[in-house]
C-alpha positions in Angstrom: 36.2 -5.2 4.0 39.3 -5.7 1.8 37.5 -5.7 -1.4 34.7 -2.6 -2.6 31.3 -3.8 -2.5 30.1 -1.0 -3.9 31.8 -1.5 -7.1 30.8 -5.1 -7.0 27.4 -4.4 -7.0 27.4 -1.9 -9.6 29.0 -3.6 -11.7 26.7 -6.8 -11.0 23.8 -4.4 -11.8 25.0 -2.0 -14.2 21.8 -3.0 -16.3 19.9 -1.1 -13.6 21.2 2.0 -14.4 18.9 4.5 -15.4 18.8 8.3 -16.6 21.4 11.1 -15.7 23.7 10.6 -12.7 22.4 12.2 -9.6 22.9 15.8 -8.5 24.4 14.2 -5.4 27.0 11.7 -4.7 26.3 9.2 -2.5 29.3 10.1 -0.7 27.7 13.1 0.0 24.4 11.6 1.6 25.3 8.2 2.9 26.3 9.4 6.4 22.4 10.6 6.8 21.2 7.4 6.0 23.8 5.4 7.8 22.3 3.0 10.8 24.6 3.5 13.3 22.4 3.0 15.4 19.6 1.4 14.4 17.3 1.9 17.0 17.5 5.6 16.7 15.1 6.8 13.9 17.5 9.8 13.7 20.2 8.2 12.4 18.6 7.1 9.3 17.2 10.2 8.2 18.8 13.7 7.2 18.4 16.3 10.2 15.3 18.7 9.8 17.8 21.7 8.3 18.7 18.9 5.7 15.5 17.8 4.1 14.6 20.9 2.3 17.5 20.9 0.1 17.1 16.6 -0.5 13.2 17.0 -1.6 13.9 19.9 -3.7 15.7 17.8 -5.9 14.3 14.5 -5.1 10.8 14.9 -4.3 10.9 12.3 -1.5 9.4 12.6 1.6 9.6 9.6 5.1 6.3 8.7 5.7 6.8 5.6 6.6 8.9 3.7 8.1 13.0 3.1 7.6 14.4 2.1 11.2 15.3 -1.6 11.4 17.2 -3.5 13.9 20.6 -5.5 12.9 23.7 -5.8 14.5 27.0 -3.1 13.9 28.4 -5.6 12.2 26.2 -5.0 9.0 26.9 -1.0 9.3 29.3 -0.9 7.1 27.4 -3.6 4.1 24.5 -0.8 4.6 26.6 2.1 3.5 28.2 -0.1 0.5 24.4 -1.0 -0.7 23.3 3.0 -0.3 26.5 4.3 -2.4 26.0 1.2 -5.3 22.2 2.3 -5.3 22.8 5.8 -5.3 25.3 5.2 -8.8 22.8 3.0 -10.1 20.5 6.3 -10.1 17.8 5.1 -7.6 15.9 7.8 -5.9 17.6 8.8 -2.7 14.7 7.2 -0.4 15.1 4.0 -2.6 18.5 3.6 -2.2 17.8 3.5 2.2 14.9 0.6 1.3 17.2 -1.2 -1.2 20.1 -0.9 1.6 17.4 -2.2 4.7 16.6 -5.4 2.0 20.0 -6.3 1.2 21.0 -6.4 5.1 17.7 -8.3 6.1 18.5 -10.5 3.3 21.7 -11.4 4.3 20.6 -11.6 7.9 17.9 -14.3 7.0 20.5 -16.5 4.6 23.1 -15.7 6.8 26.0 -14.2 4.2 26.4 -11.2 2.8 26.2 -12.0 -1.3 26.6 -9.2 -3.7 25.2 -11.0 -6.9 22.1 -11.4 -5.9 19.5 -8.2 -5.8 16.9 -8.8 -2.9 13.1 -9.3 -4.5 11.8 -11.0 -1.5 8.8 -9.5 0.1 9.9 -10.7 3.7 13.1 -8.3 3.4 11.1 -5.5 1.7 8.4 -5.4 5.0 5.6 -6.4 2.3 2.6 -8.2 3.4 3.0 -11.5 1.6 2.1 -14.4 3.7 4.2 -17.7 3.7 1.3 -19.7 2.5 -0.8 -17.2 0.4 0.4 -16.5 -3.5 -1.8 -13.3 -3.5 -2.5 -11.7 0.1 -4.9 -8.8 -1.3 -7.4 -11.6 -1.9 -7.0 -13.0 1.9 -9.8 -12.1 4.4 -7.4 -12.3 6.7 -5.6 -9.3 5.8 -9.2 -7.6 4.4 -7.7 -6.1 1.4 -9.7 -4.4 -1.6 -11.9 -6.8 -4.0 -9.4 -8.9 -6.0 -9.0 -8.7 -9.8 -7.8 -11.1 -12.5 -3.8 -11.8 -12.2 -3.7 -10.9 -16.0 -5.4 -7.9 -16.9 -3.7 -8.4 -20.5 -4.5 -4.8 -23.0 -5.1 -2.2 -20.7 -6.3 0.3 -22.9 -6.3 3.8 -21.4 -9.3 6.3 -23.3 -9.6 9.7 -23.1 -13.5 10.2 -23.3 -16.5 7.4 -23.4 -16.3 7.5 -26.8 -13.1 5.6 -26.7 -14.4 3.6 -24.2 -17.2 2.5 -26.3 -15.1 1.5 -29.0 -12.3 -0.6 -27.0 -14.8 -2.4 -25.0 -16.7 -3.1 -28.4 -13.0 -4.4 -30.2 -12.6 -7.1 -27.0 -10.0 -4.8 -24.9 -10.2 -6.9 -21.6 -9.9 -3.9 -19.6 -10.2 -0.3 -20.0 -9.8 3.0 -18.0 -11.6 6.3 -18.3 -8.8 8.9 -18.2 -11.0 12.1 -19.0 -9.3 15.8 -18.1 -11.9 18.3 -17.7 -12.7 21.4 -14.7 -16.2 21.0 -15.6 -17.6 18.8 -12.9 -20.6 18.1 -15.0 -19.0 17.0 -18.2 -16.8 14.6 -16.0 -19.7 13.4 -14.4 -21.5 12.8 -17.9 -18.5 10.9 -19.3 -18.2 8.6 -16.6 -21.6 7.6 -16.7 -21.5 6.8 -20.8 -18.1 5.3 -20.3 -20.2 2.9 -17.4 -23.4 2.4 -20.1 -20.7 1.6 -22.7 -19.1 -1.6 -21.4 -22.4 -2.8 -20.7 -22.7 -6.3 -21.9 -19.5 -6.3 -23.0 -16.6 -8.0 -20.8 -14.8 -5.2 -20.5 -13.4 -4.4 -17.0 -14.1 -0.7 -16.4 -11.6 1.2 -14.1 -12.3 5.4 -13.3 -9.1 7.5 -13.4 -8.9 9.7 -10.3 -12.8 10.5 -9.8 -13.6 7.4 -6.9 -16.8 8.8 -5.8 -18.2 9.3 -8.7 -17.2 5.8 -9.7 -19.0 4.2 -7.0 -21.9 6.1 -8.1 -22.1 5.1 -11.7 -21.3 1.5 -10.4 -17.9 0.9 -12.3 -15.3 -2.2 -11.8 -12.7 0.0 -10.4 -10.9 2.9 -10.0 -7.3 3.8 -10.5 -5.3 6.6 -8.5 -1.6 8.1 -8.6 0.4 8.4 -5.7 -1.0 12.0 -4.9 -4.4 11.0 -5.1 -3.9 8.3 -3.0 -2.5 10.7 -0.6 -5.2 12.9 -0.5 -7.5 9.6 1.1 -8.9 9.4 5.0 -8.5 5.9 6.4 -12.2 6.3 6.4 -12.2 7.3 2.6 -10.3 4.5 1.8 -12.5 2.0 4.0 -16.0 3.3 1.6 -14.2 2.8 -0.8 -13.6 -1.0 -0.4 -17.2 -1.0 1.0 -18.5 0.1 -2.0 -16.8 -2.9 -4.0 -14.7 -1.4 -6.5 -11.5 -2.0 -6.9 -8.1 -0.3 -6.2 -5.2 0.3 -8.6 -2.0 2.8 -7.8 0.3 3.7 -9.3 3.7 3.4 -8.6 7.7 4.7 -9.4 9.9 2.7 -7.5 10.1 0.8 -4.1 9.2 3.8 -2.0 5.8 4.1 -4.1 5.5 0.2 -4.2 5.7 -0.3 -0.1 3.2 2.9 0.2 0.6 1.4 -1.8 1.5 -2.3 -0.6 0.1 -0.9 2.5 -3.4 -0.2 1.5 -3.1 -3.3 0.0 -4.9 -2.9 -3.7 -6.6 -4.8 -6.4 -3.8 -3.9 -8.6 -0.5 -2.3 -8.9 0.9 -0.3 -11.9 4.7 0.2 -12.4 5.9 2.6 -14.6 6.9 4.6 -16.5 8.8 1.6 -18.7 9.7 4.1 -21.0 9.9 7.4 -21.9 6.2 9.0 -22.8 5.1 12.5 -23.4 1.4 12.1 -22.6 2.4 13.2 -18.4 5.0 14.8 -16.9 7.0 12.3 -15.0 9.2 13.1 -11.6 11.1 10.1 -11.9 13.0 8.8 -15.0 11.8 5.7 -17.2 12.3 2.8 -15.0 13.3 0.2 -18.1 12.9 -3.6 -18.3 15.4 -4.9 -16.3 13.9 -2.6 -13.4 10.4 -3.9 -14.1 11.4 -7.8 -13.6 13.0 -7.2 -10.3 9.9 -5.2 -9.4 7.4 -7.5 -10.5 9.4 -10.6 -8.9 9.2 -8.6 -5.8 5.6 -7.4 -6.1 4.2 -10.7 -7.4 1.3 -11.3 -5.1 -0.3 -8.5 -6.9 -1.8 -8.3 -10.1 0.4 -6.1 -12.4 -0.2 -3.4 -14.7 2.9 -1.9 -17.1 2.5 1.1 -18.3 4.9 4.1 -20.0 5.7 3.9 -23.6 4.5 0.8 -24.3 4.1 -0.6 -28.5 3.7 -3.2 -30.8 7.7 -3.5 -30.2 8.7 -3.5 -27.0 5.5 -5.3 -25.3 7.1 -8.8 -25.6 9.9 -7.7 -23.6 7.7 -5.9 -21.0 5.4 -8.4 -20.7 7.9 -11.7 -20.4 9.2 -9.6 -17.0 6.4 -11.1 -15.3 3.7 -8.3 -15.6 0.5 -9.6 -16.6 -1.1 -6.5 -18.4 0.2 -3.5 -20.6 -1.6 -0.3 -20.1 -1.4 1.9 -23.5 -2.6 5.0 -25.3 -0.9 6.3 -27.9 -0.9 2.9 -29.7 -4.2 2.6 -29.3 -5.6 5.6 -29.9 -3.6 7.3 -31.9 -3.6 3.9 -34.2 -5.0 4.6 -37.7 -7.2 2.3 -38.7 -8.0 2.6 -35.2 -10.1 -0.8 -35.4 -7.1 -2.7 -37.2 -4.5 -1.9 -34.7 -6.5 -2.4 -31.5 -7.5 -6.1 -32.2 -4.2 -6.9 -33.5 -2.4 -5.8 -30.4 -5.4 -7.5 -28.5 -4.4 -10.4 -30.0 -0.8 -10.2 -29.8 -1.0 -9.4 -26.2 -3.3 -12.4 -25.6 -0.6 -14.7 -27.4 2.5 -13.4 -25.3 1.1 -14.2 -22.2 0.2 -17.3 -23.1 3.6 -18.3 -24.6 5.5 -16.1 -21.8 9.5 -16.9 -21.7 11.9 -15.6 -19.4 13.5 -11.9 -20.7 
């Protein structure tokens, strides 16, 4: 190639940037990743001796699945996509998925164009269909119980207490996130947190504890990545059984193709910004990373969440998201009362008069 693609495309997407650069160079990974030959898994992925220095530092791991098939010709287009990724600051497992996308995109439009950033399901391996807008409500493809497209406030509580009091001020939907090691007091608070949005239109999701909201016969639950981890094929098939639905959370595309498998009610992208309620392993993702997520995930309901306020949530919301998850602003808010229905509100409006960020 006479000019450097990898320039090109960084500086197409500089706005994608994010965070520190990375311990490694690309340079110095690329030739793990590289498909030379496609059709041996082995070339895509750093040899055994290798992968305990990567997931030190990354935290990835290759459970599922990065072998495609394309011609040589597209070889060298692959390694030019990994290195821009890789100085863009994308995870190291994300930079192999964005590289696979931009080659099948160019395969199925037939040119190689370095302006535009692959969101298309088809070259991510995502289940959309070509004639269903949102698969996780097909039978077809028996996904979990659908959800509204537009959560709007997600407001998440710390106790049923809180619980009580969004549901009561008109948040449209709320999660129980209650940290306790005392299985009994957990148990107590999700069953007042169900009892509270009783007669109320409040859509109650559980964080982390699915059995439990099965039992105290919630909307949904919501898991992280490890949690959803931790689930048996036939966990995850009572869990559907049982009705509720299924948020995940997610960090990037390696998160978003994981949980696009189990296909759920809901996906949450985050964090948008930085926050100091969790300890994050990946840096704040940022607007312009969000809208190319959420055109790519866009069958799915979406949940933002991650630093999220009265002024930045027009921005987050007009990248095509149709719910902002927040706590600090709402219950760290005083008058408590005031603040919630006025971000209720203003949420309610934005989506309504959405415009292109």
């Amino acid at each position: 190639m006479s000019q450097n693609i990898s320039e090109l495309i960084t500086e197409n997407f500089h706005h994608l940037r994010v965070g520190e650069r990375p311990l490694f160079d690309a340079a110095d990974l690329s030739h793990h990743f590289r498909p030379s030959q496609v059709s041996n898994r082995s070339d895509l992925i750093p040899p055994p001796q290798e992968l305990d220095r990567f997931e030190s530092h990354f935290d990835f791991d290759f459970d599922f699945d990065l072998d495609l098939e394309f011609d040589s010709v597209w070889h060298p287009y692959w390694r030019q996509v990994f290195e821009a990724s890789r100085a863009l600051h994308f995870e190291l497992v994300d930079c192999a998925i964005i590289a696979n996308a931009w080659i099948q995109q160019s395969i199925r439009t037939g040119q190689f164009d370095p302006k535009t950033w692959p969101t298309q399901a088809a070259d991510f391996g995502l289940q959309k269909g070509p004639e269903q807008t949102y698969p996780h409500q097909s039978k077809e493809l028996d996904g979990f119980n659908p959800c509204p497209k537009d959560l709007g406030l997600y407001g998440v509580a710390p106790d049923a207490k809180w619980v009580a009091k969004l549901a009561e001020l008109g948040v449209p939907t709320v999660q129980l996130r209650f940290k306790s090691n005392d299985p009994k007091q957990i148990e107590e608070e999700i069953y007042k947190s169900a009892e509270a949005v009783q007669g109320s239109n409040a859509l109650l999701f559980i964080n982390d504890h699915w059995r439990l909201a099965i039992k105290a016969n919630a909307y949904g639950v919501h898991l992280g990545q490890e949690d959803l981890e931790k689930l048996s094929f036939d966990d995850l098939k009572l869990i559907k059984k049982s009705g509720l639905r299924l948020g995940i959370s997610t960090h990037g595309y390696s998160e978003m193709i994981r949980a696009d498998k189990v296909k759920p009610s809901y996906i949450a992208m985050g964090a948008v910004y930085p926050t100091t309620l969790k300890q994050m392993k990946t840096l704040p993702q940022g607007v312009h990373r969000l809208k190319v997520y959420a055109k790519l995930m866009g069958h799915y309901p979406l949940v933002a969440i991650g630093g999220i306020d009265e002024g930045n949530m027009r921005e987050v919301i007009s990248t095509g998201v149709g719910s902002i998850a927040m706590v600090r602003a709402l219950i760290g808010a005083d008058p408590a009362q005031t603040q919630v229905q006025r971000l209720n509100s203003l949420t309610l409006e934005i989506l309504e008069q959405r415009i292109g960020f």
